[in-house]
Residue frames as qw, qx, qy, qz and C-alpha x, y, z in Angstrom:
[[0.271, -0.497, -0.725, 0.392, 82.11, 36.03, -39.27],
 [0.136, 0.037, -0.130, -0.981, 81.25, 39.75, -40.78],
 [0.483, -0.385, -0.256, -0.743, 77.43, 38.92, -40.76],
 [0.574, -0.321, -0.751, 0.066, 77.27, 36.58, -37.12],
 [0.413, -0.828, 0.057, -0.374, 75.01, 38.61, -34.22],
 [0.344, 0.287, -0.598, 0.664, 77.22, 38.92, -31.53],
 [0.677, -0.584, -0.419, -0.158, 76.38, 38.09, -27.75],
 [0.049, -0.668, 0.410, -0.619, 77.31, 40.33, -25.10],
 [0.661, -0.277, -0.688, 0.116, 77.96, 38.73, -21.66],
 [0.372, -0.834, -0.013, -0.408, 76.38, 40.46, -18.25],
 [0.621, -0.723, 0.302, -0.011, 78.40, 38.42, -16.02],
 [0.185, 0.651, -0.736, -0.029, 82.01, 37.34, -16.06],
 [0.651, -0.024, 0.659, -0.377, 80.39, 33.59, -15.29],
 [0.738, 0.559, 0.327, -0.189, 78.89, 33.37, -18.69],
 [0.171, -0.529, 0.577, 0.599, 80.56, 32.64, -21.45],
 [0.655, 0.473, 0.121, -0.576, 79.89, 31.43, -25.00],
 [0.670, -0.086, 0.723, 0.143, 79.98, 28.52, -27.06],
 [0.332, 0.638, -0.208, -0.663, 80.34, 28.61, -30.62],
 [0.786, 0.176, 0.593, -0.007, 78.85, 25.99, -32.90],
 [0.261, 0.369, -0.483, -0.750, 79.55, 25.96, -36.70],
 [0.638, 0.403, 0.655, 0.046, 77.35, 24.02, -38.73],
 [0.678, 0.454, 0.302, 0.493, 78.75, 24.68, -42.25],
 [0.484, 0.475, -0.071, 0.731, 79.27, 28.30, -42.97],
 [0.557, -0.682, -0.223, -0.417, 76.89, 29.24, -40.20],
 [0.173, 0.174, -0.806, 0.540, 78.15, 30.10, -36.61],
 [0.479, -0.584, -0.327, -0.568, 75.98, 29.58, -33.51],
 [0.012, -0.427, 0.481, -0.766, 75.99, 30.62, -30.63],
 [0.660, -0.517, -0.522, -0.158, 74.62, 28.36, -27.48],
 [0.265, -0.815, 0.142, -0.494, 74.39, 29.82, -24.36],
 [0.534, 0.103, -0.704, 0.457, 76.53, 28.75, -20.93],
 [0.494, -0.692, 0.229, -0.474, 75.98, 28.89, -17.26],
 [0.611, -0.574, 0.536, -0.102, 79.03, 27.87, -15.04],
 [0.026, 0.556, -0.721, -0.413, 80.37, 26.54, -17.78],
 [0.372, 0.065, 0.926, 0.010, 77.59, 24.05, -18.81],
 [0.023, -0.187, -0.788, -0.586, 75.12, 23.15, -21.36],
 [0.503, -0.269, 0.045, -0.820, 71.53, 24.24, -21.29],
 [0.812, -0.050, -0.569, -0.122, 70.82, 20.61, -21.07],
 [0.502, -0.087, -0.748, 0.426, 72.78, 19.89, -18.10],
 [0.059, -0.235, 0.382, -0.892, 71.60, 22.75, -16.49],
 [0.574, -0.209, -0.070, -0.788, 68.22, 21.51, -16.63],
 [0.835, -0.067, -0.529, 0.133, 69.54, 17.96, -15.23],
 [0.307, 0.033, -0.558, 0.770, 71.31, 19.68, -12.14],
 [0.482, -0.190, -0.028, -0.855, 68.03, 21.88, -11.77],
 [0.811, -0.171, -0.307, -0.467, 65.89, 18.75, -11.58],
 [0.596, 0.132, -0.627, 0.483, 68.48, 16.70, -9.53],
 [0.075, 0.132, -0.527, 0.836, 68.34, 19.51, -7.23],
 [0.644, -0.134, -0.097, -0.747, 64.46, 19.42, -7.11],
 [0.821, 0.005, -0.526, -0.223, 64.52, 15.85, -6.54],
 [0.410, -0.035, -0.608, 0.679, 66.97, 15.86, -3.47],
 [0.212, -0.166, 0.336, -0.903, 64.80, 18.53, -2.10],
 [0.762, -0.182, -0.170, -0.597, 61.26, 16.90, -2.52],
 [0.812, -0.386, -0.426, -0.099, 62.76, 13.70, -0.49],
 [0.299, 0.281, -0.491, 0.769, 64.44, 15.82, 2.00],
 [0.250, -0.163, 0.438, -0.848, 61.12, 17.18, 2.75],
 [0.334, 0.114, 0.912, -0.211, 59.51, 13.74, 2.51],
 [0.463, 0.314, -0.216, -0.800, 57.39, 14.99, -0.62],
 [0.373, 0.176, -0.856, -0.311, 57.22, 11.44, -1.48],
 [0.044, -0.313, -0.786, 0.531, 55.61, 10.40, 1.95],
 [0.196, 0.290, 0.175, -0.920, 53.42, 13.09, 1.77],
 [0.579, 0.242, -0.378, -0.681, 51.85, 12.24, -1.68],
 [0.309, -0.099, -0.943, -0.073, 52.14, 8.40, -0.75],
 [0.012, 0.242, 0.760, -0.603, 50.41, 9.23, 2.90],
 [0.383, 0.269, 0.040, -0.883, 47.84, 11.40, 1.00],
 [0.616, 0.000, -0.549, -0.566, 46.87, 8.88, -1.94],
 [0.329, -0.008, -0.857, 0.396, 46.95, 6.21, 1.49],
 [0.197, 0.303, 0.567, -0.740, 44.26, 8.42, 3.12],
 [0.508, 0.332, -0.340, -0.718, 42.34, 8.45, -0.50],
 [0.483, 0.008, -0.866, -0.132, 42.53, 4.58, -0.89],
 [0.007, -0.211, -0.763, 0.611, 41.28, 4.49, 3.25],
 [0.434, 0.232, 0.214, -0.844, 38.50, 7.09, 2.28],
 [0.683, 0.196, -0.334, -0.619, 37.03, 5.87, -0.90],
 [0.281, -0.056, -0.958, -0.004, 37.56, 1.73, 0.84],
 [0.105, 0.208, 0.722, -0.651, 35.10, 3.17, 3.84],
 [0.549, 0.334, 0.050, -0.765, 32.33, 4.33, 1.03],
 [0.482, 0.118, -0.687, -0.530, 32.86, 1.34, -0.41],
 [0.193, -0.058, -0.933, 0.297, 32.31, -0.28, 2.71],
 [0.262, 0.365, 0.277, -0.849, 29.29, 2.41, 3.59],
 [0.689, 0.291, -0.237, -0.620, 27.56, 1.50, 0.00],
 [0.470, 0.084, -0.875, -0.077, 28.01, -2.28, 0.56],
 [0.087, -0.267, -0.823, 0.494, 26.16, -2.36, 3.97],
 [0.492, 0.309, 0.086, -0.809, 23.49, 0.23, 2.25],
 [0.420, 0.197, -0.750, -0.472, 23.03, -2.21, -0.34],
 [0.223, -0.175, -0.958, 0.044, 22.64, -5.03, 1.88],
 [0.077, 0.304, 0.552, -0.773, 20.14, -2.83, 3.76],
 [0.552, 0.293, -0.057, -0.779, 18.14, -2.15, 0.87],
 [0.429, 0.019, -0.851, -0.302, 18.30, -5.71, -0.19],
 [0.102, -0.122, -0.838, 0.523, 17.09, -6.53, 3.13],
 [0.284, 0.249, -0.024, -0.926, 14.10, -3.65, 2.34],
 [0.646, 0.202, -0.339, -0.653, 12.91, -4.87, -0.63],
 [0.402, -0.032, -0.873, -0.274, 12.99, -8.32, 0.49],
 [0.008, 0.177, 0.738, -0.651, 11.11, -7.40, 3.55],
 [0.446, 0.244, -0.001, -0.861, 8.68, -5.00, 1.41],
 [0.340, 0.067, -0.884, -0.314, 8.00, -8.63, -1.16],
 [0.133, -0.003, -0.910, 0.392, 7.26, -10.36, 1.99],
 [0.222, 0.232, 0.724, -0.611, 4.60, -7.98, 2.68],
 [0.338, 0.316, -0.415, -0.783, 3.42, -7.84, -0.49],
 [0.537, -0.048, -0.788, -0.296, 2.86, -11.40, -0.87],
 [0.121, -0.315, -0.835, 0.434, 1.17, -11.27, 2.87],
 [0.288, 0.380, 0.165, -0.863, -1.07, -8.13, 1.78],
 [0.411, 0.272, -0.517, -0.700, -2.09, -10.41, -1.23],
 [0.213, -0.022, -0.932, 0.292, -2.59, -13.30, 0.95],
 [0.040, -0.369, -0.619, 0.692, -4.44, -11.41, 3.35],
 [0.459, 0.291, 0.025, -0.839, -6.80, -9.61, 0.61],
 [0.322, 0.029, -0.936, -0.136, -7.30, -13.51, -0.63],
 [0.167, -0.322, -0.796, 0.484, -8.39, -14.57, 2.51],
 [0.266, 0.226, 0.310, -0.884, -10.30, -11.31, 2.94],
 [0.504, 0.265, -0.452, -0.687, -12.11, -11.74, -0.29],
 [0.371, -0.185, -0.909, -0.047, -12.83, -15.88, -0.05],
 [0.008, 0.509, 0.709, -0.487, -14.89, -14.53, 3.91],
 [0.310, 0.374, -0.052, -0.873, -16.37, -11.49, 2.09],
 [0.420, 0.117, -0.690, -0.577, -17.57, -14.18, -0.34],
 [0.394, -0.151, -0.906, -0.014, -18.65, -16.36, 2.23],
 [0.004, 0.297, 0.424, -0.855, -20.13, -13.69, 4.15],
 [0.412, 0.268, -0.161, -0.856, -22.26, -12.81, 1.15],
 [0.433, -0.030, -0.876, -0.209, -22.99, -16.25, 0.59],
 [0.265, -0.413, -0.761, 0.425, -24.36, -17.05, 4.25],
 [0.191, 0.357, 0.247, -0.880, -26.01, -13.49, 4.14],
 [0.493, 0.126, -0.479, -0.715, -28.09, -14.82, 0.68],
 [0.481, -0.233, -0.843, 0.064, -28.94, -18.20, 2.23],
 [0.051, -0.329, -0.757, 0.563, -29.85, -16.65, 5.25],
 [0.315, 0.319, 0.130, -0.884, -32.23, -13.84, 3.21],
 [0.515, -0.035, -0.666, -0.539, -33.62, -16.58, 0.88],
 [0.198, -0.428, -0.830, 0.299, -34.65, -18.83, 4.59],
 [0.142, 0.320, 0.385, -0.854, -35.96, -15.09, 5.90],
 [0.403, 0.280, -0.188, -0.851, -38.15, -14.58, 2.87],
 [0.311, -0.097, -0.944, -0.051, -38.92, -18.48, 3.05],
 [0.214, -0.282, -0.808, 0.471, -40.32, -17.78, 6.32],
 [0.256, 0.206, 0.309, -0.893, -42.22, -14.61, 5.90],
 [0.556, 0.002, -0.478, -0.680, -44.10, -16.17, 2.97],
 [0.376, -0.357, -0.852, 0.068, -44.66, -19.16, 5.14],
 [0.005, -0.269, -0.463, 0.845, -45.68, -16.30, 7.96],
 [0.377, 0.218, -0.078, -0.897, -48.06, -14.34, 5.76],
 [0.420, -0.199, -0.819, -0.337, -49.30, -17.75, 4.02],
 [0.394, -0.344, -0.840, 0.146, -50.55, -18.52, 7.56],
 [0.044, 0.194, 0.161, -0.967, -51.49, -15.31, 8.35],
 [0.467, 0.121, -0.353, -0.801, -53.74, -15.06, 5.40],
 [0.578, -0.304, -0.707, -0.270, -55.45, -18.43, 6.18],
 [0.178, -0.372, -0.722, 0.555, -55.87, -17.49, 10.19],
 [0.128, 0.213, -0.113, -0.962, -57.48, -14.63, 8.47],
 [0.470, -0.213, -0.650, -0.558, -59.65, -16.96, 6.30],
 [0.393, -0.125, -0.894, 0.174, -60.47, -18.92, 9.06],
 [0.062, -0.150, -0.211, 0.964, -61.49, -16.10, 11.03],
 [0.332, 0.034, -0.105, -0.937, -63.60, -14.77, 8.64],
 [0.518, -0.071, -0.677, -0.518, -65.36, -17.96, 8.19],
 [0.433, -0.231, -0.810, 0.322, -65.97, -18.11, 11.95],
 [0.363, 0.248, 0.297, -0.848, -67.46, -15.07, 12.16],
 [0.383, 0.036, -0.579, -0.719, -69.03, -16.01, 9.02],
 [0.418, -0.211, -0.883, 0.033, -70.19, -19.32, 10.56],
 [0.133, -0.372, -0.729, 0.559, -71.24, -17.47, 13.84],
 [0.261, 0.196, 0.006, -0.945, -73.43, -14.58, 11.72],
 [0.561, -0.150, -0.628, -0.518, -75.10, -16.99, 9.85],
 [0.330, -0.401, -0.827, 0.215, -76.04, -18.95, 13.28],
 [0.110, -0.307, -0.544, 0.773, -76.57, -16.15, 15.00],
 [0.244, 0.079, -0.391, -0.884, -78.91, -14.77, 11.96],
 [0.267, -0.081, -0.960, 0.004, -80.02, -18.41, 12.29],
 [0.280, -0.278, -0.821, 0.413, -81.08, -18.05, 15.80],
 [0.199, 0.319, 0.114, -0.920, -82.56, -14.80, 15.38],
 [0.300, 0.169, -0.742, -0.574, -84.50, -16.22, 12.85],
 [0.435, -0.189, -0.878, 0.065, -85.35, -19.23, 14.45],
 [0.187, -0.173, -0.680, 0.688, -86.45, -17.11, 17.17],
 [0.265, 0.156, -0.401, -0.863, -88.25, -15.04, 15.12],
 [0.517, -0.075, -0.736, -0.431, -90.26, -17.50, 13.25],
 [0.372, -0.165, -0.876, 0.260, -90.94, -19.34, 16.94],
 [0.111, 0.239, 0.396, -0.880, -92.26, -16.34, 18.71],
 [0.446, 0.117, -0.483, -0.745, -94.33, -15.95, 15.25],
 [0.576, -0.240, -0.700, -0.346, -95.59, -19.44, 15.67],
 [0.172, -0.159, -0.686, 0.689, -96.01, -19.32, 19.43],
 [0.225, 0.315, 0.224, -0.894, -98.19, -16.47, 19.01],
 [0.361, 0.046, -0.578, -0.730, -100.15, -17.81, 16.01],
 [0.609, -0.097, -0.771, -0.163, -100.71, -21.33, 17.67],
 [0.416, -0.388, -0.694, 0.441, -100.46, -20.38, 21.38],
 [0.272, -0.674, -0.347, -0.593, -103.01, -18.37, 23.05],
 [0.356, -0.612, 0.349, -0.614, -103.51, -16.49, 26.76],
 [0.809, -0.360, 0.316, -0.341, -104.76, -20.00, 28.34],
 [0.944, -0.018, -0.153, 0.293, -102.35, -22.49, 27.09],
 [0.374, 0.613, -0.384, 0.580, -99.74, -19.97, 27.91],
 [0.445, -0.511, 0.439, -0.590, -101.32, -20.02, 31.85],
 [0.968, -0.119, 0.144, -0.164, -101.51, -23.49, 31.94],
 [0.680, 0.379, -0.406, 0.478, -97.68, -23.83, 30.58],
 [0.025, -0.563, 0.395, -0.726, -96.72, -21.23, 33.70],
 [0.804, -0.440, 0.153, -0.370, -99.12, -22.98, 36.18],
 [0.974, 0.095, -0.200, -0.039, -97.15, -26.17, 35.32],
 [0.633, 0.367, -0.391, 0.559, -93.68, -24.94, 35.65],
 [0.186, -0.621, 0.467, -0.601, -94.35, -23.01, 38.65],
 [0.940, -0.267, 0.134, -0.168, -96.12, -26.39, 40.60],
 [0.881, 0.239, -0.261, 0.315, -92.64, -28.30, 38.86],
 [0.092, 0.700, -0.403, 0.582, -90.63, -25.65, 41.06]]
């Protein structure tokens, strides 16, 4: 044992164990006359009696118990959003397929609006040409009644004319006083 280190002990507690393993000593340490091992089994023992003395076990149950509560209420919070947005988007569909309706519909009267607004501008332009047609012949007509009444009245001017002419050629001072004598005695 001229080359094994030597361990000094601080307290009169401690003491030392000596192992041989062939020529080799070794030296394993004590406390209170146990093994490091046990110590660290009496350590943990004690650690264990203490944590359910002070209900450490509660605690961590009551805690993961308020975790399971917390994270059931968001699931319960994102299951009633869900349905709420299902509820959305089938509400938004709805009006989708009534805003597509309703621009149907619009479109079919916009068509039938332009329809009844072309019929009604092909009657209007029916009618002015009948208007102007008959315009343009009260116009003819017109002219051909003045026409008619210039030519009579040329006529008569004429006719007068020409009479006065022969009057005066054929009728003289004394058949004109004998006409006058006659009509005034007929009075």
């Amino acid at each position: 044992m001229a080359n094994a280190p030597q361990v000094f002990a601080t307290d009169a507690a401690e003491t030392e164990a000596v192992i041989e393993h062939g020529s080799v000593e070794h030296v394993e340490p004590e406390l209170f006359g146990l093994a490091p091992f046990q110590v660290v089994a009496v350590a943990m023992a004690v650690l264990i009696l203490i944590a359910i003395w002070k209900k450490v076990p509660g605690l961590i149950v009551g805690g993961l118990d308020n975790k399971i509560a917390g994270i059931k209420r968001q699931l319960d919070e994102a299951k009633a959003l869900r349905t709420e947005a299902e509820a959305l988007r089938d509400e938004y569909r709805r009006k989708v397929a009534g805003a597509e309706k309703d621009a149907e519909a619009m479109l079919a009267n916009a068509q039938r609006e332009a329809d009844t607004i072309v019929a009604k501008a092909e009657e209007d332009s029916k009618a002015m040409v009948e208007r102007r047609k008959r315009m343009a012949e009260d116009k003819i007509a017109a002219a051909e009644r003045e026409a008619v009444e210039n030519v009579r009245a040329h006529a008569a001017s004429a006719a007068a004319s020409a009479a006065r002419k022969l009057i005066a050629e054929k009728h003289d001072a004394d058949a004109d006083r004998k006409l006058a004598d006659e009509l005034i005695a007929g009075i």
